[in-house]
C-alpha positions in Angstrom: 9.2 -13.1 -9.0 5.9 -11.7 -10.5 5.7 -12.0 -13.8 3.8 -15.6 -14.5 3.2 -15.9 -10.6 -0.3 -17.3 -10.3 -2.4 -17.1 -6.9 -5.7 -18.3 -6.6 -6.3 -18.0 -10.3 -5.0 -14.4 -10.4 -1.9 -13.2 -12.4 0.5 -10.8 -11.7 2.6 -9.0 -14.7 5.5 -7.2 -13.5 6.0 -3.6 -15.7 8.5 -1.0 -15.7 6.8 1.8 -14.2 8.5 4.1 -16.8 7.0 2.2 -19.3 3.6 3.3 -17.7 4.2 7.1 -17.0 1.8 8.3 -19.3 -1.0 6.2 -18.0 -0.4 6.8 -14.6 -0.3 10.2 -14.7 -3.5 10.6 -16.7 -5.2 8.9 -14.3 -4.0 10.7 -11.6 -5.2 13.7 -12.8 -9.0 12.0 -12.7 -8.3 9.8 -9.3 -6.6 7.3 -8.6 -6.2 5.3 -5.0 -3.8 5.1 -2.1 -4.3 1.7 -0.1 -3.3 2.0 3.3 -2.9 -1.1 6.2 -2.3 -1.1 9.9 -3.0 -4.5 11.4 -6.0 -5.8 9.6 -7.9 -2.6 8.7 -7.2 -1.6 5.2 -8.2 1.8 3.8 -8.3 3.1 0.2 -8.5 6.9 -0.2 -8.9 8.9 -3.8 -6.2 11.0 -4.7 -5.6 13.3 -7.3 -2.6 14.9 -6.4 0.3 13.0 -7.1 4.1 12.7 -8.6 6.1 9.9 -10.4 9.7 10.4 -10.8 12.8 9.6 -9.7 15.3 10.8 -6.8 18.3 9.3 -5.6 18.6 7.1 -8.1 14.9 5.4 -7.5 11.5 5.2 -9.0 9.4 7.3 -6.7 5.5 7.9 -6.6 5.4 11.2 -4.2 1.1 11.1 -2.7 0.3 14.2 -0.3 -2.0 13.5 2.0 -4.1 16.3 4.3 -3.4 16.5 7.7 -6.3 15.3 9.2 -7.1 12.5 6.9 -7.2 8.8 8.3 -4.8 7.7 5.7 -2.0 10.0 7.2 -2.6 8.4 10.8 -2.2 4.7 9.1 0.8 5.8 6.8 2.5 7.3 10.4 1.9 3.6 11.7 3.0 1.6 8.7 4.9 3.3 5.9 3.5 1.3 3.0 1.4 2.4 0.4 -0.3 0.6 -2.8 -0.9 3.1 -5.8 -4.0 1.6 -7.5 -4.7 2.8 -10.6 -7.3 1.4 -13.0 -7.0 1.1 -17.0 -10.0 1.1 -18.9 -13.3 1.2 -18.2 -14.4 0.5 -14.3 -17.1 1.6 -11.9 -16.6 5.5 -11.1 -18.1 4.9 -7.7 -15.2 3.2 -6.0 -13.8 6.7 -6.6 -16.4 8.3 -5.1 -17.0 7.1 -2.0 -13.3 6.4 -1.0 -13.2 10.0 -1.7 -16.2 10.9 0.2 -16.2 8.8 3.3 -13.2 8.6 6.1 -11.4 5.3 7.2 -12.0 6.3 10.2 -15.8 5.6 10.1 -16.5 3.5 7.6 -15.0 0.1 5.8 -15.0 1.3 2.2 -13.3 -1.9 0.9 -16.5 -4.2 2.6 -18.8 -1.5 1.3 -17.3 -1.7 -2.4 -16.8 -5.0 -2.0 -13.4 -4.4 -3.4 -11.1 -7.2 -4.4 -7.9 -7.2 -2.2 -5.1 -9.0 -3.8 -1.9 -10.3 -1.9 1.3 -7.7 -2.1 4.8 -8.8 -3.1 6.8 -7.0 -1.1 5.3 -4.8 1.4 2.0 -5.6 3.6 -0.7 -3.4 1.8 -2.7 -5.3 -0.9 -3.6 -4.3 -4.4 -7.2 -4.2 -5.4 -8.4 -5.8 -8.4 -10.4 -3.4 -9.9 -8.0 -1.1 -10.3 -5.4 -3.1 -11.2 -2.0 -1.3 -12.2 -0.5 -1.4 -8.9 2.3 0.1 -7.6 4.1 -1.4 -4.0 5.7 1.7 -2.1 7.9 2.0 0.9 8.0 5.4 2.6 11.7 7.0 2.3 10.8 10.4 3.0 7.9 12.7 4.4 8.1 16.5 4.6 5.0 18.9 5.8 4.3 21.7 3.5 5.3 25.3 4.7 2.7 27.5 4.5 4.6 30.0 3.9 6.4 28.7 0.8 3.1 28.3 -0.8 2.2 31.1 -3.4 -0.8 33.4 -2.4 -3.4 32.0 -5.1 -2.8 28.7 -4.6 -3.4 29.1 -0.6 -6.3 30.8 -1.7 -7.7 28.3 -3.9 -6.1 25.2 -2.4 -6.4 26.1 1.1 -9.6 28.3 2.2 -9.7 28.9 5.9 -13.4 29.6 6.1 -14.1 25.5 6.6 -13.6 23.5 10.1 -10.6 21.2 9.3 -12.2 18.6 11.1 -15.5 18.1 8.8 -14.5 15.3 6.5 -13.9 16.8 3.1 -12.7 19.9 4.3 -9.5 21.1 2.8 -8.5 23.6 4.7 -5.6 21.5 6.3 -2.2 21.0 4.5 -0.7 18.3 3.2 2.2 16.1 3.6 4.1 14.6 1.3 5.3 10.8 1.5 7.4 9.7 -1.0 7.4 6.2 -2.0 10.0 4.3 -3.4 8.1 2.0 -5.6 9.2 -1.8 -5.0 7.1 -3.7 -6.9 4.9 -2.5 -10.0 2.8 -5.0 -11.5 -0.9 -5.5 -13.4 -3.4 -7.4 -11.9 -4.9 -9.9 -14.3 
């Protein structure tokens, strides 16, 4: 019940996610966030590694997350996500430092002063400013092999000559949570 639902002023309009493929996937490619909650501690992370498809029969958004990032120790705890994507112009820096700084140390959302809005379905918000959102429940996780992964992208993906536990690193691989999107709605 989103489309027309009004809450504190703010409007929800429900889309097909298909409808938005395009979009979403372009933005990917230039950052987009994943929204986190356990308890009351919220966390937004960039990402620019993402899927959107379907499997078994449901729209999925698949996000891989490094092993030693905060967000995978809140997605273990509460397997929720928000995808929050932004459509036109917005401020470049909310990508920037949730894609610089860790959970773990700092409140990104306080610091950005982000706008969380109220979720439908699950218990992580949107955010406002970037306000195609899509709700996701975690249906499935599976750690990369290393071993499946082709020599040049290891290499250039994966470079061993970096401490894993220096934020930034990337040394560590990924897993991958896929998300069957519930809800998928602009923020107005």
């Amino acid at each position: 019940m989103i489309e027309g639902l009004e809450e504190n002023n703010i409007m929800k309009k429900e889309i097909n996610v298909l409808d938005y493929a395009s979009e979403i996937m372009k933005a990917v490619e230039k950052g987009v966030l994943i929204t986190t909650k356990v308890g009351s501690k919220v966390n937004s992370m960039t990402a620019s590694w993402g899927t959107l498809g379907i499997e078994w029969g449901k729209p999925i958004f698949t996000i891989f997350i490094r092993e030693n990032r905060f967000t995978k120790q809140q997605l273990e705890e509460n397997p929720e996500f928000t995808v929050n994507i932004p459509i036109g112009e917005f401020d470049r820096k909310i990508l920037g430092i949730c894609g610089t700084k860790s959970g773990s140390t700092t409140d990104k959302v306080n610091e950005l002063n982000l706008s969380l809005e109220e979720p439908e379905s699950i218990s992580v918000p949107g955010i406002k400013e970037l306000p195609l959102t899509l709700e996701c429940k975690v249906i499935y996780k599976q750690k990369q092999d290393k071993n499946a992964i082709s020599e040049e992208n290891l290499k250039a993906c994966y470079p061993q000559d970096v401490d894993g536990s220096f934020h930034g690193a990337n040394r560590d691989f990924h897993t991958a949570y896929y998300g069957e999107i519930i809800n998928a709605y602009i923020i107005q």
